[in-house]
C-alpha positions in Angstrom: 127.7 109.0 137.5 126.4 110.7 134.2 129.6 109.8 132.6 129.3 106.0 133.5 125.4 106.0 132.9 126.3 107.1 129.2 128.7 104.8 128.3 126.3 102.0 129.5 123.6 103.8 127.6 125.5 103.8 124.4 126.8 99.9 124.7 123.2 99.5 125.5 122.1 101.0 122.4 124.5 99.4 119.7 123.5 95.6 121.1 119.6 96.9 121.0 120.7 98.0 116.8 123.0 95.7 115.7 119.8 93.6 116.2 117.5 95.9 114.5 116.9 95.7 110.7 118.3 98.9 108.8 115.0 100.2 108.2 114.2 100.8 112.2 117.5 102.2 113.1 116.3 104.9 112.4 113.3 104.9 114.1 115.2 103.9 117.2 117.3 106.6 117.5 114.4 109.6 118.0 113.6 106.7 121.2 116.8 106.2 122.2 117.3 110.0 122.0 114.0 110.5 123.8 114.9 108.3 126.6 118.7 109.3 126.9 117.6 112.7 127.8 115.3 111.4 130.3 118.0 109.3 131.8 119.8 112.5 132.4 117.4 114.3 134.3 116.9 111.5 136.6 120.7 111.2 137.6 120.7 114.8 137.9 117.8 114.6 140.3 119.1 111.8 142.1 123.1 113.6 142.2 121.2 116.8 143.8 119.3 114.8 146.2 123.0 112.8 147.3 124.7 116.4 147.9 122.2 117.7 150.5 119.5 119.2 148.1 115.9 119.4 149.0 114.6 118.3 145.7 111.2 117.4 147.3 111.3 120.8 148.3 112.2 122.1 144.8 109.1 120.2 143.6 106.1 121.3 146.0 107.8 125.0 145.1 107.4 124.5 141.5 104.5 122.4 141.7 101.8 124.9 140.2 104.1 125.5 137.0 104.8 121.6 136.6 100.9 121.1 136.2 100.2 123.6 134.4 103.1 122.3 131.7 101.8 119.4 132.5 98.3 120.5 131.0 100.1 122.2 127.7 101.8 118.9 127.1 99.1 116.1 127.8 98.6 116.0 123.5 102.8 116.1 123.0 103.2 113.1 125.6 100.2 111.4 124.5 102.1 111.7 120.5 105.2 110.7 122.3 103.9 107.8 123.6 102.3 106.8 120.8 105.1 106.8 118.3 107.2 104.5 120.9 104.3 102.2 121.0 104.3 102.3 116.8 108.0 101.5 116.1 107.7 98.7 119.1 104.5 97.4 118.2 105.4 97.5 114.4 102.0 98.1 113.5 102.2 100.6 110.9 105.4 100.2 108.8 107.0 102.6 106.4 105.4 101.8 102.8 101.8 100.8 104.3 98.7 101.8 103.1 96.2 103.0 105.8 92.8 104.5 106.5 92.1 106.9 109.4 89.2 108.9 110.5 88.4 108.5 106.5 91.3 109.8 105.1 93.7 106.9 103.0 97.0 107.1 102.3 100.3 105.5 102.2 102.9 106.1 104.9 106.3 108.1 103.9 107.0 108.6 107.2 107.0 107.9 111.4 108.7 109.9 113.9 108.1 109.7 117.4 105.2 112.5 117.4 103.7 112.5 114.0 103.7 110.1 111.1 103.4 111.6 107.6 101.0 109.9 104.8 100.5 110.9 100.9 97.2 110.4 99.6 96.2 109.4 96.1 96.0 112.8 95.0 99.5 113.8 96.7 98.3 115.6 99.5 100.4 114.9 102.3 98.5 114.1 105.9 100.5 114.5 108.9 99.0 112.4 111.7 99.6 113.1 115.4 100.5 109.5 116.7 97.8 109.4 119.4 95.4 109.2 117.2 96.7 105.4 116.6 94.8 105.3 120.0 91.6 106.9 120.3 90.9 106.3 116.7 90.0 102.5 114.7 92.8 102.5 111.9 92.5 100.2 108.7 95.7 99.1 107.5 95.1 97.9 104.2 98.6 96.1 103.7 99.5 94.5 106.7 98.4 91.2 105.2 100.2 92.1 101.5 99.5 94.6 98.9 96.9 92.2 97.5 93.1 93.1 97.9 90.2 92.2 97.1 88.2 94.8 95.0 84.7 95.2 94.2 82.2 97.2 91.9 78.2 96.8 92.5 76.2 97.3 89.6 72.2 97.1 88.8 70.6 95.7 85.0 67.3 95.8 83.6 65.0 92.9 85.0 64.2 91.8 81.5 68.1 91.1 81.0 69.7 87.6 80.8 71.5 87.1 83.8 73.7 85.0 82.2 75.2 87.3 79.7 75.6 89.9 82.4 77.6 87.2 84.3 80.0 86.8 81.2 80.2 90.0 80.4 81.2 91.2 83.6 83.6 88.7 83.9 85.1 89.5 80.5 85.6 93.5 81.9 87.5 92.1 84.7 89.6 89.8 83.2 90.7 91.7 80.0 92.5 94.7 82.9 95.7 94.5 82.7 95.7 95.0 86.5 93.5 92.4 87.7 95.2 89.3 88.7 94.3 85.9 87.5 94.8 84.5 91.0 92.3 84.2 92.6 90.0 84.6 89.8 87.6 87.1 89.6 84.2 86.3 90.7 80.2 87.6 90.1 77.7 88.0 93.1 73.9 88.1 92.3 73.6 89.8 95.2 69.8 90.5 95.4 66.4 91.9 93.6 66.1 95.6 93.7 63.4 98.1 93.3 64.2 98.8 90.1 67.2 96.8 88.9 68.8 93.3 89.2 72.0 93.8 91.8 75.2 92.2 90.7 78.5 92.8 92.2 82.0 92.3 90.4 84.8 90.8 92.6 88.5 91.2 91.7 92.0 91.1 93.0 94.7 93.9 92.3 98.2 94.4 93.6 98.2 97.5 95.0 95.3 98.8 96.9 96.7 102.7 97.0 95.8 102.9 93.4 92.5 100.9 93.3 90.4 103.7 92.0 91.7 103.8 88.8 91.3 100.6 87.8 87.9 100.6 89.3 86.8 103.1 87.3 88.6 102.0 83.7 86.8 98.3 84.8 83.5 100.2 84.8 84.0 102.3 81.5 84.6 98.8 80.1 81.5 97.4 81.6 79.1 100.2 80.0 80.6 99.9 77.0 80.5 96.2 76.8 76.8 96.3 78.1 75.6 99.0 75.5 77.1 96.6 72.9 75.1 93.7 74.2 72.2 95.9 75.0 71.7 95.4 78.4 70.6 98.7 80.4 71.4 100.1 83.4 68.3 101.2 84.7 67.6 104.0 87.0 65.2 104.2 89.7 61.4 105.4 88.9 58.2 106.2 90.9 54.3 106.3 89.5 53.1 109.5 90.9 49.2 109.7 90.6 47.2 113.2 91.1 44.0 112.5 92.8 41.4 115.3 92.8 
């Protein structure tokens, strides 16, 4: 029975991959392993049952030690199951840049229990797969490596609201990593305490790297600002001693 249960495992297998792209072959074959395994165990259970033995027996005998395994491995199957849903699902793809619990970074890596991220800075997260299901995750390139970027930025009340406009827009353009498609934008987004709010919308190409044009954008802007003289102001309070 084993023997004839693996050879229609293994014709099962190269029909499932021959469909598969080259990618999630190898994805497939921690599953495949996973569940060839389990197949095993269940013909062994079922051949002991077919030559006389008790297995129900074997069970309530052993019952105590297969909860308390059970216990230790709750996390381990809940990993398990994640990754399987993962490579089926295709929600999270090799080269994808996500968010979780806080932490970004872009994917290197999923195997059936963990799935390894590097983060800007090249610290490498590895991320038990059931979080995928007790935790919201962000995957900022499902839809394409294109995002939309912003930077919020407060001027002087007495400024013209016009220049700032231009020269915002001037900051934005002149990046080499900005795209011209879909242009970038200014939002007057409201009247502060202290300062006039604006915010700077733009489009990059890769959204892993985003801080560093963000902050090269807004070394332009103070420097295109002080040569304008518009100021950045910062907030202040009228304190008044009263005897």
């Amino acid at each position: 029975m084993l023997i004839i249960a693996s050879i229609l495992f293994n014709f099962f297998k190269k029909i499932v991959t021959k469909r598969l792209q080259s990618d999630d072959v190898n994805k497939f074959d921690t599953v495949f392993s996973f569940a060839s395994w389990l197949m095993y165990i269940i013909i062994f259970l079922i051949t002991l049952s077919s030559s006389g033995v008790n297995v129900t027996a074997i069970f309530a005998a052993s019952a105590a030690l297969l909860i308390g395994v059970g216990l230790a491995l709750q996390t381990f199957f809940q990993d398990i199951i994640s990754g399987i849903f993962i490579i089926i699902d295709q929600s999270v793809h090799v080269g994808d840049v996500i968010e979780l619990d806080g932490k970004v970074g872009r994917v290197e890596e999923i195997k059936l229990r963990t799935t390894r991220a590097v983060t800007i800075d090249n610290r490498v997260l590895i991320i038990p797969n059931h979080k995928y299901l007790t935790n919201s995750l962000f995957n900022w390139t499902q839809n394409g490596t294109i995002t939309r970027e912003s930077i919020t930025i407060g001027v002087a009340y007495e400024s013209d609201v016009s220049s700032v406009k231009k020269l915002l827009l001037q900051a934005a353009i002149e990046h080499p990593k900005v795209l011209k498609k879909p242009e970038p934008s200014v939002i007057f987004e409201d009247f502060g305490d202290s300062a006039l709010l604006f915010r700077l919308v733009f489009s990059i190409n890769d959204s892993f790297q985003a801080v560093i044009p963000k902050s090269e954008i807004r070394f332009k802007i103070n420097k295109l600002f002080k040569e304008h003289k518009i100021s950045i102001p910062f907030p202040q309070r009228d304190i008044r001693v009263i005897n």
